[in-house]
C-alpha positions in Angstrom: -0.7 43.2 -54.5 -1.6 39.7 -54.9 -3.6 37.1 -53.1 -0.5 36.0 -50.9 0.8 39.6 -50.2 -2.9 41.1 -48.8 -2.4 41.9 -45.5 -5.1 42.2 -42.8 -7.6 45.2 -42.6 -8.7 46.3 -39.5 -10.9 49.1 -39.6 -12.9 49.7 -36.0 -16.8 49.8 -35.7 -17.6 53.5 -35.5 -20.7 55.2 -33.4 -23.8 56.7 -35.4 -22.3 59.9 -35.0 -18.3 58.9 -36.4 -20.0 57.4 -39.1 -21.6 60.0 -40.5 -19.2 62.3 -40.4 -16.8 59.4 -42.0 -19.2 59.8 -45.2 -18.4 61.9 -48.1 -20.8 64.0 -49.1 -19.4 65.4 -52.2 -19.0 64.4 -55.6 -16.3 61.8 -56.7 -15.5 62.7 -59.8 -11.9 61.6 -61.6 -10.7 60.2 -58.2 -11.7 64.0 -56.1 -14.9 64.3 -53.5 -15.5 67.9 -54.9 -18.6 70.6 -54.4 -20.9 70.6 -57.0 -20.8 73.3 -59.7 -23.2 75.2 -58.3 -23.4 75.0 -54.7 -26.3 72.9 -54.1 -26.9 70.5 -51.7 -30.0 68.2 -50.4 -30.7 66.5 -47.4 -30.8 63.0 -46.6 -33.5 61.7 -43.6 -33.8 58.9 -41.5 -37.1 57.4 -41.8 -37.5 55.8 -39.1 -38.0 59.3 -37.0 -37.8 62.0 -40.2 -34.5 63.7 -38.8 -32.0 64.7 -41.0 -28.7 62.6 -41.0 -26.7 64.2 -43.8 -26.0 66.9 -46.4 -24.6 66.3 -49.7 -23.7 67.9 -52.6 -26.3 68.0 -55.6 -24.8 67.2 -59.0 -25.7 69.2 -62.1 -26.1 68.5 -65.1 -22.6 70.3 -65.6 -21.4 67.7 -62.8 -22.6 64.6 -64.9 -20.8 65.4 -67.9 -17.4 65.9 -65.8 -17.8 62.7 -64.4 -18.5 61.1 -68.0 -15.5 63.1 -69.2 -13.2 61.5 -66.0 -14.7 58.3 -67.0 -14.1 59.0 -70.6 -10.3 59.5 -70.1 -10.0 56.5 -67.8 -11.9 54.1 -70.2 -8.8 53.0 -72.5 -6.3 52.5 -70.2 -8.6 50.7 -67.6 -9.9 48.5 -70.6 -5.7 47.4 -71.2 -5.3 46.7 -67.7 -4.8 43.5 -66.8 -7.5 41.0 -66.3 -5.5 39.7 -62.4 -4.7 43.7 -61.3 -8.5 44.2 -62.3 -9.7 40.9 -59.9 -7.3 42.0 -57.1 -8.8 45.5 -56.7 -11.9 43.4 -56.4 -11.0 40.7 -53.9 -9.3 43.6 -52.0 -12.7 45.5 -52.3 -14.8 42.8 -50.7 -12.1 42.4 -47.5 -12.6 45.9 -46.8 -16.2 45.8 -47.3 -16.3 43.2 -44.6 -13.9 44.1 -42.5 -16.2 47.6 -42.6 -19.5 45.4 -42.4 -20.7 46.6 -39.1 -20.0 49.9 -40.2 -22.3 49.7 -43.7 -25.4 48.1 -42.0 -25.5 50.3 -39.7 -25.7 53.1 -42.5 -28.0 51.2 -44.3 -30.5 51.0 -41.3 -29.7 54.7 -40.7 -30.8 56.2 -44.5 -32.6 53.2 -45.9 -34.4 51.4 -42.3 -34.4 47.9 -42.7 -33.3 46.2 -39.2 -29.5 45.5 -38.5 -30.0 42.0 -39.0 -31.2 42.7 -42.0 -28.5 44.9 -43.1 -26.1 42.8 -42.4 -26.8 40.1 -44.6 -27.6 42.8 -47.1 -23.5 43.7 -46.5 -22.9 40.0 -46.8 -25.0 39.4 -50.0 -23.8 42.5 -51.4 -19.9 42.0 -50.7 -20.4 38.4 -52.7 -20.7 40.8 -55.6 -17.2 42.4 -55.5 -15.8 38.4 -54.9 -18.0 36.5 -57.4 -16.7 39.0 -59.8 -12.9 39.2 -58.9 -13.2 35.5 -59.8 -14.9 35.6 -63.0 -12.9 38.5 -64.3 -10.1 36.1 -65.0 -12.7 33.9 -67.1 -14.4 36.0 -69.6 -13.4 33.3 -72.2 -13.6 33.9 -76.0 -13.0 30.9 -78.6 -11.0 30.2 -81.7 -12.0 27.8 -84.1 -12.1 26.8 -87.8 -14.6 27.4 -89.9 -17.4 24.8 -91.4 -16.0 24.4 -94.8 -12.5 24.8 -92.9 -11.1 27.9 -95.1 -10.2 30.2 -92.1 -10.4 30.6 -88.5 -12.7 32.7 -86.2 -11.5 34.3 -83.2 -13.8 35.7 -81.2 -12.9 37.8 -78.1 -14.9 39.9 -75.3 -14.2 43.8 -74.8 -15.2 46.3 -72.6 -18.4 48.4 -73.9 -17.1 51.4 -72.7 -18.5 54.0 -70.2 -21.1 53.1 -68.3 -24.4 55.1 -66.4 -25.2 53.0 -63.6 -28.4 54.0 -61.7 -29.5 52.4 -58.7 -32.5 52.5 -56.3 -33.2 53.2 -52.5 -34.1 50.0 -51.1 -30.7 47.9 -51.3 -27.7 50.6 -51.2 -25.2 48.8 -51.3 -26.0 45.4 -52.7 -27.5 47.0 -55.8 -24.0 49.6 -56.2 -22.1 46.2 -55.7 -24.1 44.0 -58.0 -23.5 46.6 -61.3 -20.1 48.3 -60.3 -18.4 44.6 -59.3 -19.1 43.4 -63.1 -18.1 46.4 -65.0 -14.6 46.6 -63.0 -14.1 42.6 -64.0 -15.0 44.0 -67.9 -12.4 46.8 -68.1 -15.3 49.3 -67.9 -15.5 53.0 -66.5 -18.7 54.2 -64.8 -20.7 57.1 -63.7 -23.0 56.0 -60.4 -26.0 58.3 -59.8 -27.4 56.8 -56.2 -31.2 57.1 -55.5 -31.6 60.2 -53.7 -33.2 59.0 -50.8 -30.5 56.4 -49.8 -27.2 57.6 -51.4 -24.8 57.5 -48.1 -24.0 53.5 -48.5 -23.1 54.4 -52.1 -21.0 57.3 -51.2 -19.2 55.1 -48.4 -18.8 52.1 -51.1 -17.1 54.6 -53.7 -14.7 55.5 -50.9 -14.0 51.7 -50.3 -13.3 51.1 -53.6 -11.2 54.0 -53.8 -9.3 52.3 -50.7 -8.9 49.0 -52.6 -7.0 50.9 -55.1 -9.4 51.6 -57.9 -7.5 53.6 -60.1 -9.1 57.5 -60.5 -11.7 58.2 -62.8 -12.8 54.6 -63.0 -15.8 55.0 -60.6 -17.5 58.2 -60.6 -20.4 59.3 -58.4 -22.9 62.1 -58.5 -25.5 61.7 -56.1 -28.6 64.6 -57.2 -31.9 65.8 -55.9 -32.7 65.3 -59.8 -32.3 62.0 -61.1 -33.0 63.6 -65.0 -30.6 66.3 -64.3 -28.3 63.4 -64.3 -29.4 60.8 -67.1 -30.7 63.2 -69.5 -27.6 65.1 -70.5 -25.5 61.6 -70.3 -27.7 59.7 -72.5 -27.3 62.0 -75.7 -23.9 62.3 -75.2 -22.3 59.6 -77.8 -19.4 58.8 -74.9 -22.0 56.6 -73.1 -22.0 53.4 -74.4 -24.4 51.7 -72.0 -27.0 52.2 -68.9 -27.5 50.2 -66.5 -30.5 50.6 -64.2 -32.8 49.2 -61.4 -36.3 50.6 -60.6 -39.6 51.1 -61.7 -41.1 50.1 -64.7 -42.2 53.1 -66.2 -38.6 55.3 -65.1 -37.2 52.3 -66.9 -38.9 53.0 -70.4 -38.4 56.6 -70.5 -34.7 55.4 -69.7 -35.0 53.0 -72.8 -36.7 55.5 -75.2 -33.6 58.3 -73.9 -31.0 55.4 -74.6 -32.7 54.2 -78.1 -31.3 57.7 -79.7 -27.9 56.7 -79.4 -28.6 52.6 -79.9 -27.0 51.9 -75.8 -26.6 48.9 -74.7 -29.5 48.7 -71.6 -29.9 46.5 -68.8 -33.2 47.1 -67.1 -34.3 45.6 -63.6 -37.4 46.9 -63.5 -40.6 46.0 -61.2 -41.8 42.6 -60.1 -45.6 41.2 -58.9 -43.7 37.9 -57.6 -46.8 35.4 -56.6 -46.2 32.8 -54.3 -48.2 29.2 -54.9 -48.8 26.9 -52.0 -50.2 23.6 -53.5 -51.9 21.5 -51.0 -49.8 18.7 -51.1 -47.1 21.6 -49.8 -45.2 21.6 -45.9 -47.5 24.5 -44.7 -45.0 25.3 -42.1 -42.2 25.1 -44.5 -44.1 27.5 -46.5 -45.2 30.1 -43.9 -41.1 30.0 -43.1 -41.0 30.8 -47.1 -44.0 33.1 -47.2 -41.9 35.0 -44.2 -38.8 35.4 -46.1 -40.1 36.4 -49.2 -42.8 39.1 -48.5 -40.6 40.7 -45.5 -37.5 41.1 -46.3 -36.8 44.5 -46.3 -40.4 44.9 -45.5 -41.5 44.1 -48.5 -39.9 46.8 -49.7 -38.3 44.5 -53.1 -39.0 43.7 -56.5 -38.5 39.7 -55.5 -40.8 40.5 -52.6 -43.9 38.1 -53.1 -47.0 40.2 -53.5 -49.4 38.0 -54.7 -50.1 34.9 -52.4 -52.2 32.0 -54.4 -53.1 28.9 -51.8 -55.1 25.8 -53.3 -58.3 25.8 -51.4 -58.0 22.9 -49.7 -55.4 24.5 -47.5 -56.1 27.7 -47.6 -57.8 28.4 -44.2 -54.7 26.5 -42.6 -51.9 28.1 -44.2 -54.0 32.0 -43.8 -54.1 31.3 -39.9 -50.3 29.9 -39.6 -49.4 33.1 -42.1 -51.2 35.8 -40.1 -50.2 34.4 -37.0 -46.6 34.9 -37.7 -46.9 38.2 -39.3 -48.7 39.4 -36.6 -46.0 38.6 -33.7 -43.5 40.6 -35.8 -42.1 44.0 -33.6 -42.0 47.2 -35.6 -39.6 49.6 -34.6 -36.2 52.0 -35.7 -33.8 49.6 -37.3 -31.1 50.1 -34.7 -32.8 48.1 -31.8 -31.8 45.1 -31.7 -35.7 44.0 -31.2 -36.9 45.0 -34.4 -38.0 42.6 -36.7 -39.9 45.3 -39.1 -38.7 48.9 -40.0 -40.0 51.8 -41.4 -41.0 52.5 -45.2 -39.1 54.7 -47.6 -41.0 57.8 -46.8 -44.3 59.0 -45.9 -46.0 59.0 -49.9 -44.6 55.1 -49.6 -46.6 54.2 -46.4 -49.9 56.2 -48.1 -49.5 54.5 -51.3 -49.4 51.1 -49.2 -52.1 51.9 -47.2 -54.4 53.0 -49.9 -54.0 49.6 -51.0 -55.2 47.6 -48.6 -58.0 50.1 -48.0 -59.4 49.4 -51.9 -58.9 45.8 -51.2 -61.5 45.6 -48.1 -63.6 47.8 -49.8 -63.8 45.5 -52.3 -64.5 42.2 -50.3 -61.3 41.5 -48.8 -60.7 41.0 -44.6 -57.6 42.0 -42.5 -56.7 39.1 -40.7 -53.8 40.9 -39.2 -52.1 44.3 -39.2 -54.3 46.5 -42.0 -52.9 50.1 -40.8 -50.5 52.8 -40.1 -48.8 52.9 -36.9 -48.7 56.1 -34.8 -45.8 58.3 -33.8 -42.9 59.4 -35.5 -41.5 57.4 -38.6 -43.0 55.7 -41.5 -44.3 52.9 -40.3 -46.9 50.0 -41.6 -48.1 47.2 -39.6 -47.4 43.6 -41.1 -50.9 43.3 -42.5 -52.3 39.4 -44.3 -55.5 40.1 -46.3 -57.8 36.8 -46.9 -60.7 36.4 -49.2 -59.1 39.2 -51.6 -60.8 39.2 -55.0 -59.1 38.7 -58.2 -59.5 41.7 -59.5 -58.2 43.8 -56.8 -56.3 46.6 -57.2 -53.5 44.7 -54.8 -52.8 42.1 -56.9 -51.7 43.8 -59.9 -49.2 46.1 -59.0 -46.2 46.0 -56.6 -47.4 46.2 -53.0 -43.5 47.2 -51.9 -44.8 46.9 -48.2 -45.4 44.3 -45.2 -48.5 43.7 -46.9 -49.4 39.8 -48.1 -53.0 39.8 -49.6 -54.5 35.7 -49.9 -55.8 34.3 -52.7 -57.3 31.2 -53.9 -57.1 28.5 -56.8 -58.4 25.2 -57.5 -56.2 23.1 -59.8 -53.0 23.4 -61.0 -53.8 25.2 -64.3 -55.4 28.0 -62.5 -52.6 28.1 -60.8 -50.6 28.8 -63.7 -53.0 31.2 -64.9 -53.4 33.4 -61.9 -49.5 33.8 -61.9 -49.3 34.6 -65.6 -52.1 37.2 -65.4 -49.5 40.0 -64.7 -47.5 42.6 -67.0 -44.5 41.6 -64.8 -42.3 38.5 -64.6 -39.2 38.3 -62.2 -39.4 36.1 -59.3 -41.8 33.6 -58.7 -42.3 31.0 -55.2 -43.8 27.4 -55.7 -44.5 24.9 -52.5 -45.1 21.9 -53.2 -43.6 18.0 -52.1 -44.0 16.8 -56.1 -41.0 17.9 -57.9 -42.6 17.1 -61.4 -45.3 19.9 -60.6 -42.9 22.1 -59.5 -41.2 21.4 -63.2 -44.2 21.7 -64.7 -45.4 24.8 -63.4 -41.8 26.6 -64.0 -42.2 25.5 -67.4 -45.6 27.3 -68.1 -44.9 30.7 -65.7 -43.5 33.1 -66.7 -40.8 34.3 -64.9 -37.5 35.3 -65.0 -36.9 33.1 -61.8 -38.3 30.7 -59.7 -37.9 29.4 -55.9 -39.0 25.9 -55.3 -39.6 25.3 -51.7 -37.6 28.8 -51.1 -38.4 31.8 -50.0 -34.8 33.6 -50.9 -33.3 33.2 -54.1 -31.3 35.7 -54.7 -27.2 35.0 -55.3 -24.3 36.5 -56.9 -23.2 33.1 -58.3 -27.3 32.9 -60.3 -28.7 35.1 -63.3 -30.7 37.8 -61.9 -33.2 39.2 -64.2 -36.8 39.0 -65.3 -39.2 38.8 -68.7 -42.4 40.9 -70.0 -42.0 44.4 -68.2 -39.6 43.3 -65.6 -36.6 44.1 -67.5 -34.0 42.8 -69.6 -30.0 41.6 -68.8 -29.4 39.8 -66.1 -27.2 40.6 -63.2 -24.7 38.6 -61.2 -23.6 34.7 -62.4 -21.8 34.2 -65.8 -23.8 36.1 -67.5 -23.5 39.7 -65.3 -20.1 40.6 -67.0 -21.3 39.6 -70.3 -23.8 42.7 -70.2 -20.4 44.7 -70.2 -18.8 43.3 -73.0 -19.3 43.8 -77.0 -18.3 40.5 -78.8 -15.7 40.8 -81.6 -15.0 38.4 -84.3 -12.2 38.9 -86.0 -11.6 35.8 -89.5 -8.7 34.8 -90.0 -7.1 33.4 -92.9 -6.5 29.6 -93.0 -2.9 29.3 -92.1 -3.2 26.2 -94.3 -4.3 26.8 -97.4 -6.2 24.4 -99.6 
């Protein structure tokens, strides 16, 4: 069907309970939802009140190779379809997912427990995915030239890699499924999809949308597992597998890249982030507590963009700590689905103690909660927005992801320390600079490293841009031009000058 013969998809907002019970909860493997192979199931909770929302099936190791054999036998006739039938399924993909948006945030806030307004431009950023994609599949140009010394031709062209293990974490279900299956689809590539286990309802919902959008069977495969090695492990020796694609923590990710190196897989690694956030004095303070806002709490700080590591130039620091706290502060804490809510639970109950250990070490050592600084009671998993001034440099805090509505306060003097304070870090993905003189702002980028950097913006993040880091924040990059490169091998193929000399 193409662009001029979609019709319209209505599909109705459904209650909590429809929803659910709208969700798969098997395994998709070569196009079926089927048990797993040996009966098991876990539980998925919500953790905003610790109640269990769903039950799915467990995949087995057994289960994972099934789905690599489905994807197996898909991969050669997906990689010859064509290039326009491959983008349609796409575009058609992203209707449904927002025709269905309602529907998806509200899962997400269910599982996962980011507010609806946050959800929904999760649904929103994710969806761009499956568009961004359907367009570039079309344009995944090779080139055909003559040689230097002009005595044949090179053609070079792009293929699919082959089958692909995507693996993807809790805290953005859907936009995280979208943002690797979108640019394997546009590639001609079949995939297995292992969903974290804490949050693997959106995926399951997404697998059946893109089943609905009429990806063919076998294409997409999912196995959502209580046992994340139960999945990778058996996949990653099996010579089928031609690449892994994963986003998490830093040290899953090198036991990943260790596992791949035995069959020499192509890897794409989005690994963790300690994003600092540098507010020059010549910065818009207000501008940059908007900033600071949107890039420690989205998702309640709960990503690997999330700035954790907030360096103010002295002269300003007071000012912009007060303005900072003051807004963090008036933020309401609550379950997702009120429409009130500004700040939802964490991931579970190790995630909030982890947090609060944290800020704990980091008064002990010096530092002072301006605002927030504990847990709050009654049910859930919830942490209130907390800003920590006068926290020393060599606090625990500021060298590790926070991944909470946490925002310790640093200081610095000039410009290079600055520069030094960012770069003192193992990891390098995002990065936030404030500042009203562009050529800093150019001349700090130049010297940090990171994978990406925000100038005077707190939200960076974009289907259309190269998301990725350096050092051990990864390597690939997901989404722009370059996302469906990571699922293509380059062939060149020399040709014989059809004009011989």
């Amino acid at each position: 069907m193409l662009l001029n013969e979609r019709k319209k998809l209505t599909v109705p907002k459904l209650t909590e309970p429809e929803l659910l019970n709208s969700v798969p909860t098997g395994l998709l493997i070569g196009g079926q939802w089927r048990e797993s192979s040996d009966g098991g199931t876990f539980d998925v909770h919500d953790p905003a009140t610790g109640e269990v929302l769903a039950t799915l099936a467990s995949a087995t190791s057994a289960d994972a190779v099934a789905a690599l054999d489905a994807a197996d036998a898909a991969q050669a006739s997906w990689a010859r379809t064509a290039p326009r039938v491959r983008a349609e399924i796409l575009r058609r993909a992203f209707d449904l997912v927002t025709e269905r948006a309602e529907d998806f945030a509200l899962l997400m806030t269910l599982e996962m427990g980011k507010p609806l307004a946050e959800a929904r431009g999760e649904v929103t950023y994710g969806a761009e995915f499956l568009r961004w994609f359907s367009e570039e599949t079309v344009r995944d140009y090779g080139r055909y030239l003559t040689t230097p010394e002009g005595k044949n031709k090179i053609f070079v062209q792009h293929k699919p890699v082959g089958p692909c293990l995507l693996i993807t974490p809790w805290n953005f279900p859907l936009a995280m499924a979208t943002r690797k299956v979108a640019p394997a689809v546009a590639a001609g590539c079949t995939m297995v999809l292992k969903p974290a286990r804490l949050t693997p309802l959106t995926a399951q919902y997404f697998a059946q949308t893109m089943l609905d959008a009429g990806l063919p069977a076998g294409v997409l495969n999912v196995v959502s597992s209580s046992s994340a090695s139960g999945i990778s492990g058996p996949l990653l020796k099996d010579s089928r597998l031609r690449k892994v694609s994963f986003t998490g923590s830093t040290p899953v990710g090198k036991r990943l890249m260790a596992d791949a190196a035995q069959n020499v897989l192509r890897t794409s690694m989005e690994l963790g982030g300690n994003a600092p956030f540098i507010v020059f004095e010549d910065a818009d303070l207000d501008a940059a507590v908007e900033g600071a806002m949107a890039a420690k709490m989205r998702n309640m700080g709960e990503a690997c963009t999330a700035a954790n590591r907030f360096l103010v130039q002295e002269s300003v620091a007071q000012e912009f700590t007060a303005k900072f706290a003051a807004a963090m502060g008036a933020l309401a804490t609550g379950r997702g689905t009120d429409p009130a809510t500004q700040v939802g639970p964490l991931i579970d109950a190790g995630a909030r103690d982890d947090v609060h250990a944290l800020v704990t070490a980091a008064v002990d050592a010096g530092a002072t909660a301006i605002t927030g600084g504990a847990p709050v009671d009654g049910p859930g998993y919830f942490y209130q927005p907390t800003v920590l001034a006068g926290v020393p440099n060599n606090a625990a805090i500021l060298g590790q992801e926070i991944f909470g509505p946490v925002a310790p306060v640093t200081t610095f003097t000039t410009e290079e320390d600055a520069i030094k304070l960012a770069n003192a870090s193992e990891y390098g993905l995002a990065s936030y600079l404030y500042s009203h003189d562009f050529n800093k702002l150019l001349r700090v980028a130049e010297q940090i490293e990171f994978g990406m950097v925000g100038f005077n913006a707190g939200v960076i993040s974009n289907a259309a841009a190269p998301f990725g880091g350096v050092k051990q924040s990864g390597l690939g990059r997901e989404g722009g031009s370059e996302g469906i490169a990571e699922y293509t091998t380059t062939q060149y193929i020399g040709i014989a000058d059809p004009y011989p000399r």
